[in-house]
DOTI-364356 format. One record per residue: residue in three letters; x negated, y, z of N, C-alpha, C in turn. Coordinates in steps of 0.02 Angstrom, whole numbers, padded with zeros to 5 digits, always signed. Atoms other than C-alpha are relative to their C-alpha. Layout:
REM residues N
ALAXYZXYZXYZ ...
//
This chain:
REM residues 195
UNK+00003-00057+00045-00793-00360+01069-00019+00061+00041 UNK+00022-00055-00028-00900-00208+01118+00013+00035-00027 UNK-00023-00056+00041-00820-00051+01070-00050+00031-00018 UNK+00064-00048+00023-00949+00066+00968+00035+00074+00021 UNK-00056-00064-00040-00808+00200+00987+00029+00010+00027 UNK-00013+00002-00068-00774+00275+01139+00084+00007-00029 UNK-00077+00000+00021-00567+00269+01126+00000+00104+00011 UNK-00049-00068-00002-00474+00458+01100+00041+00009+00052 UNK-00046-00021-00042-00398+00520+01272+00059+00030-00040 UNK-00064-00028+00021-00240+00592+01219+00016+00078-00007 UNK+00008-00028-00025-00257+00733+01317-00064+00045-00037 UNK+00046-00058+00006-00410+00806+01223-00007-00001-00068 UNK-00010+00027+00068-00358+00766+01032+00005+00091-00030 UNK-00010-00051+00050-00370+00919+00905+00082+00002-00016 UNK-00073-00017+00051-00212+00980+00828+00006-00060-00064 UNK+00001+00041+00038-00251+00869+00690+00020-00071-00003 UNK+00007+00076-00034-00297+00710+00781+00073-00005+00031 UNK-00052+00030-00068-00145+00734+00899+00065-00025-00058 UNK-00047+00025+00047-00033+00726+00735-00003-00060-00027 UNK+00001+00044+00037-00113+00573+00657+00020-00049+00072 UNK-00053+00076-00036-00082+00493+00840+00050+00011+00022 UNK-00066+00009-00003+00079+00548+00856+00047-00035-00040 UNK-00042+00040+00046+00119+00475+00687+00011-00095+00013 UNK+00012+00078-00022+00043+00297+00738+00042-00008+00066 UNK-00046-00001-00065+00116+00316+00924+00081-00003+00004 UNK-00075-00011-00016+00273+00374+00906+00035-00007-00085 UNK-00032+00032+00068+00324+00285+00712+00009-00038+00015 UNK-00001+00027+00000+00378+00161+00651-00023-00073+00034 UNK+00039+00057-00043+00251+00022+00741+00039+00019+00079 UNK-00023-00037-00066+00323+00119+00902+00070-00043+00004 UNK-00049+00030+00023+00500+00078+00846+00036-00084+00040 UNK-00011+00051-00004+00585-00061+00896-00030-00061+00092 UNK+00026+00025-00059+00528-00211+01025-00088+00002-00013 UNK+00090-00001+00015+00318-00184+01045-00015-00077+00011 UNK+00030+00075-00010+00245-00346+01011-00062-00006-00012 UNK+00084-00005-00023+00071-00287+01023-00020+00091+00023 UNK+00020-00055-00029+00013-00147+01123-00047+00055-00052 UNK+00031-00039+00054-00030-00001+00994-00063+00077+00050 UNK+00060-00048-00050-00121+00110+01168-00011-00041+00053 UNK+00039+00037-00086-00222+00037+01315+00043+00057+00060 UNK-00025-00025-00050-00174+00094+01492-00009+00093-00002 UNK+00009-00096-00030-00228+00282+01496+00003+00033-00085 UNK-00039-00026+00056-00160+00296+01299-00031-00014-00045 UNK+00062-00010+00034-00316+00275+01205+00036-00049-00058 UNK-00034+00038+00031-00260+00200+01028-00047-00070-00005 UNK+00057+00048-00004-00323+00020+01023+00017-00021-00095 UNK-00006+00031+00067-00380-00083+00860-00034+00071-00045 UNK+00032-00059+00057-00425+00023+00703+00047+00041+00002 UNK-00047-00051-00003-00308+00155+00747-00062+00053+00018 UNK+00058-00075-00040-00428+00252+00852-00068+00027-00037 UNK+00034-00023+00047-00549+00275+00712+00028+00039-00048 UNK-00022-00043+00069-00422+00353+00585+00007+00077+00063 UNK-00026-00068-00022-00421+00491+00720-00071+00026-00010 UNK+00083-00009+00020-00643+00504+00673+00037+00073-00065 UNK+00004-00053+00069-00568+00596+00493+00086+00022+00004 UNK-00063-00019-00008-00371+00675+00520+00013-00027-00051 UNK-00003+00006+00060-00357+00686+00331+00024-00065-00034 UNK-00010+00053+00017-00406+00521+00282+00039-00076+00042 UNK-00034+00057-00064-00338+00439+00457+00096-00010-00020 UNK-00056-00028+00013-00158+00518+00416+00029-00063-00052 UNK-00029+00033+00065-00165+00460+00232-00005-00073+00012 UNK-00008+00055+00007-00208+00281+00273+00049-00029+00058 UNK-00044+00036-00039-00104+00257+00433+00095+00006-00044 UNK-00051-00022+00055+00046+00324+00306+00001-00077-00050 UNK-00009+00063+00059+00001+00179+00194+00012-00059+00024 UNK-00027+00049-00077+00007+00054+00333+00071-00010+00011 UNK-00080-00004-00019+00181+00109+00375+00037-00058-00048 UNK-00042+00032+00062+00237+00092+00190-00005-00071+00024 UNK-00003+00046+00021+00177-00067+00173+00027-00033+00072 UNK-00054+00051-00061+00256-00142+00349+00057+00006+00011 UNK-00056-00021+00005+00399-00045+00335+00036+00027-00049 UNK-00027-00010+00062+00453-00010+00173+00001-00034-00058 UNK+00017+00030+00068+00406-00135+00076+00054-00062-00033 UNK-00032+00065+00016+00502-00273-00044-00011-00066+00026 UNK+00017+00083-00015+00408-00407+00027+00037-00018+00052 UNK-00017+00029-00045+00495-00518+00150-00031+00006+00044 UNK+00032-00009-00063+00460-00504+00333-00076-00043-00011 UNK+00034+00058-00014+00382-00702+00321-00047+00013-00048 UNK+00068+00021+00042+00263-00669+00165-00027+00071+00003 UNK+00049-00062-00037+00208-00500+00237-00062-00024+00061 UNK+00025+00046-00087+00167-00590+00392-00061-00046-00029 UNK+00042+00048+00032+00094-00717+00308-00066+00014-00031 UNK+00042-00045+00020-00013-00617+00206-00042+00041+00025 UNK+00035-00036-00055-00086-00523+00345-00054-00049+00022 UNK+00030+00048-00022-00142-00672+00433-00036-00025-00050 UNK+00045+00026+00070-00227-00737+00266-00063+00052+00011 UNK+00056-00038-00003-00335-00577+00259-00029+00008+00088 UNK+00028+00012-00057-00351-00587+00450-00039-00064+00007 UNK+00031+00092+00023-00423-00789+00412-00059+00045-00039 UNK+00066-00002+00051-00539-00717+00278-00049+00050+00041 UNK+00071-00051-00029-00627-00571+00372-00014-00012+00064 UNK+00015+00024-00078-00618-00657+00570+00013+00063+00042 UNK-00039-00071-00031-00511-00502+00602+00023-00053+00072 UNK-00032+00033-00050-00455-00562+00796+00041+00048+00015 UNK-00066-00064-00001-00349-00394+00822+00035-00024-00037 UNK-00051+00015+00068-00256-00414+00651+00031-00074+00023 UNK-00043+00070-00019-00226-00600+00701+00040+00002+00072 UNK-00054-00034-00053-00170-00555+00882+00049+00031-00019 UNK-00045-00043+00033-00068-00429+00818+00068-00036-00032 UNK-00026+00054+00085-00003-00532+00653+00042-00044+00035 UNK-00030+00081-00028+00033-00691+00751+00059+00019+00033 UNK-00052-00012-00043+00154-00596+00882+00056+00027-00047 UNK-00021-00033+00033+00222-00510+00727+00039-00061-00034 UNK-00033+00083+00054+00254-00677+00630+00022-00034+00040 UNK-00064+00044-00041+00329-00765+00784+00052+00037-00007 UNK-00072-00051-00005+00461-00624+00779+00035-00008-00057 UNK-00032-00005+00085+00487-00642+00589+00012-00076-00009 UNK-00015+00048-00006+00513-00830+00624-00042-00064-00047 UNK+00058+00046+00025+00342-00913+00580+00001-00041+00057 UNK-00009+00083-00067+00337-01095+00679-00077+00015-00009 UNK+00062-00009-00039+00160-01123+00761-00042-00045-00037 UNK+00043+00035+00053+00142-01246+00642-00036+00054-00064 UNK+00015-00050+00033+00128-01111+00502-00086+00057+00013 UNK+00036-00065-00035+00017-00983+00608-00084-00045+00011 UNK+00080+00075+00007-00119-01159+00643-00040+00001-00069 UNK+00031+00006+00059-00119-01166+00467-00030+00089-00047 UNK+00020-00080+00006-00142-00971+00422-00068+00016+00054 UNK+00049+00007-00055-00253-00957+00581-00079-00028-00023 UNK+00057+00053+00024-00370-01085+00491-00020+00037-00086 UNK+00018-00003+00063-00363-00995+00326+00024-00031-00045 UNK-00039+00058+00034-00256-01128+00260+00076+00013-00009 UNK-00070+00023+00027-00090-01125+00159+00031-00031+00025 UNK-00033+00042-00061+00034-01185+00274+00055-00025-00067 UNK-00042+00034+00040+00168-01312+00181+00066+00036+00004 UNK-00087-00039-00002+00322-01207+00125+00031-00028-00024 UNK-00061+00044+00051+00488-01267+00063+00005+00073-00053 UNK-00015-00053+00073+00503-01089-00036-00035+00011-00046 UNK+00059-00005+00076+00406-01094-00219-00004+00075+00019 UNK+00040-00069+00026+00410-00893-00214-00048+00012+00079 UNK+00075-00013-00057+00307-00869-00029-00043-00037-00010 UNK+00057+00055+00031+00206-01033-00109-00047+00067-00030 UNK+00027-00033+00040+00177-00903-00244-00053+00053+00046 UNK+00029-00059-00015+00146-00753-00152-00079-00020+00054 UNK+00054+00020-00042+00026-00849-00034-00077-00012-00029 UNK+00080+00045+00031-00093-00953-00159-00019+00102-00043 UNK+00014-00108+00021-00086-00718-00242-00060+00001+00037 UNK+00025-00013-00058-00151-00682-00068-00072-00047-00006 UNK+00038+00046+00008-00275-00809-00085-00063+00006-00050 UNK+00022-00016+00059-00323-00783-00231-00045+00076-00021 UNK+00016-00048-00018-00348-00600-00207-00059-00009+00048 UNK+00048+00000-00082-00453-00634-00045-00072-00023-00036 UNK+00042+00045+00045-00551-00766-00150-00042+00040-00067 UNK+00044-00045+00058-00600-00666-00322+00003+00063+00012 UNK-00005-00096-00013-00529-00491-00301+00050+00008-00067 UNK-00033+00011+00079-00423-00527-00463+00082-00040+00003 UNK-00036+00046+00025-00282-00620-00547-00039-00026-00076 UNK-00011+00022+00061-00291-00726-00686+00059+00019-00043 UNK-00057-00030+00029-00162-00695-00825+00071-00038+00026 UNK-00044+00005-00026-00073-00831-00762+00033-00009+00077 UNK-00026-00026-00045-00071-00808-00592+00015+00076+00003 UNK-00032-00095+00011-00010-00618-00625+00078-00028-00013 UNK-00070+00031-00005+00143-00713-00696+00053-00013+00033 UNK-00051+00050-00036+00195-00836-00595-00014+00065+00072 UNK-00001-00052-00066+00167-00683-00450+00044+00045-00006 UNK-00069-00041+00016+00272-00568-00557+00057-00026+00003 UNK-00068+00051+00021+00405-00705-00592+00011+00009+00088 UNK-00024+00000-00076+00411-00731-00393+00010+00064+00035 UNK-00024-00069-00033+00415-00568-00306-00031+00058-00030 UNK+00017-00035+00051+00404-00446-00461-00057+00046+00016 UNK+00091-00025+00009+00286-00326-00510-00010+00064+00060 UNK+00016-00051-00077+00324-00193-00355+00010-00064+00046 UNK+00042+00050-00058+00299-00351-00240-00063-00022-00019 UNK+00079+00012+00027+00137-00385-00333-00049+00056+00017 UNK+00029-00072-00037+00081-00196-00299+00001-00005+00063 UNK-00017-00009-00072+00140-00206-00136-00041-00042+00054 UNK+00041+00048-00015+00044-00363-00098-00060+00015-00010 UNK+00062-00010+00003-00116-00312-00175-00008+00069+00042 UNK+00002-00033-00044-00097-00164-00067-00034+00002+00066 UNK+00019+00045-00074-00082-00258+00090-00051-00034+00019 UNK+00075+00033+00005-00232-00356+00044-00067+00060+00015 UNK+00046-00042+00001-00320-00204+00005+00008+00033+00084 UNK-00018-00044-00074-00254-00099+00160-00036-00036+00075 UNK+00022+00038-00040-00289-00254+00270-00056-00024+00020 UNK+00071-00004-00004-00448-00273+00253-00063+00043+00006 UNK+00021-00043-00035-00501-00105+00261+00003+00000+00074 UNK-00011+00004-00089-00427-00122+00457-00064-00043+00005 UNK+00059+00054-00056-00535-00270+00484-00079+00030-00029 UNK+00068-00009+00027-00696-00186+00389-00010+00056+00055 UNK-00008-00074-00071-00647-00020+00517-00005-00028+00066 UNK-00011+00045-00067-00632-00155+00655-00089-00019-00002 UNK+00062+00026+00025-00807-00235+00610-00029+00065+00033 UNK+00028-00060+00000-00872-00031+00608-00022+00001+00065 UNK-00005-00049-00077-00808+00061+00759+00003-00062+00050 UNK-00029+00036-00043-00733-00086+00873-00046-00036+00010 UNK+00069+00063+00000-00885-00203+00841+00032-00059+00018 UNK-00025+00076+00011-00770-00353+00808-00062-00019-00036 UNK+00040+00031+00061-00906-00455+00743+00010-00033-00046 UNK-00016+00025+00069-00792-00557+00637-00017-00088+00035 UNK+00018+00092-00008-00793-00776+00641-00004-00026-00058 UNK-00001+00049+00070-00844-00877+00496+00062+00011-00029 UNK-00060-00031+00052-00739-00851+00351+00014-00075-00016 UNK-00013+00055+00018-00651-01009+00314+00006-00006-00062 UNK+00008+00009+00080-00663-01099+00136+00061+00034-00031 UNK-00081-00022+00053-00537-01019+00017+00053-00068+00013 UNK-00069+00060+00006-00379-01119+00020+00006-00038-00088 
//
């Protein structure tokens, strides 16, 4: 991966910029044990971070939405996780899956799981509602839609603010890897068949 954009020293960030990476730096993702490096050695933000510092404004508002949805949301750690890695499978995001994968070992995804996510593939759950929320995810990735009755059986499983919350994540997530694609010049890997 050849970066297109040179990374943001720290040191020479606008008033603006220095707020949107103080919010990414020192939030939530910050928080806790780091299980993926959110700055390279001399601070620079890595991944699609260092592009939301290109527009303050719009960098702000979407690293804000980010948060929500990793840290505020109804969904379970495992079908957050899960869900990530799905839209990381569909766009050949390798950040997002780096990332994702260290994120979902922590949230107590087996390697079996992460093979099958990894691949784009529905990994075998014993729980019908992450079934649900998965074949959503899927589904989403796949048309851009629900059917009436997958809207259902998605509401029935992790209601209709985990249904928002999910199509969110989808949406949110794939912006990263389309911003990754941009600036970062991930070129992306074959998109594996829908599940």
């Amino acid at each position: 991966m050849v970066a297109r954009l040179a990374g943001f020293l720290p040191g020479v960030l606008s008033e603006e910029q220095a707020a949107v990476y103080q919010a990414i730096s020192g939030g939530p993702r910050a928080a806790g044990p780091q299980l993926f490096a959110l700055t390279d050695d001399e601070g620079r933000l890595r991944g699609p971070f260092n592009a939301m510092l290109l527009s303050p404004p719009v960098g702000a508002a979407l690293q804000t939405v980010g948060a929500a949805v990793r840290y505020r949301s109804s969904l379970s750690d495992r079908v957050r996780e899960m869900a990530v890695l799905l839209v990381a499978a569909h766009w050949g995001s390798a950040f997002e899956r780096e990332a994702h994968e260290a994120v979902g070992r922590a949230c107590g995804l087996t390697e079996e799981e992460l093979g099958s996510l990894r691949s784009g593939a529905l990994p075998a759950l014993t729980d019908p509602d992450e079934t649900i929320a998965l074949r959503t995810t899927a589904s989403l990735l796949s048309s851009g839609g629900l059917d009436d009755d997958e809207y259902k059986a998605a509401a029935s499983a992790i209601g209709e603010r985990g249904l928002f919350e999910l199509t969110t994540l989808v949406g949110y997530y794939s912006t990263l890897a389309l911003q990754l694609r941009v600036f970062a010049g991930e070129e992306g890997e074959p998109r594996p068949s829908a599940p």
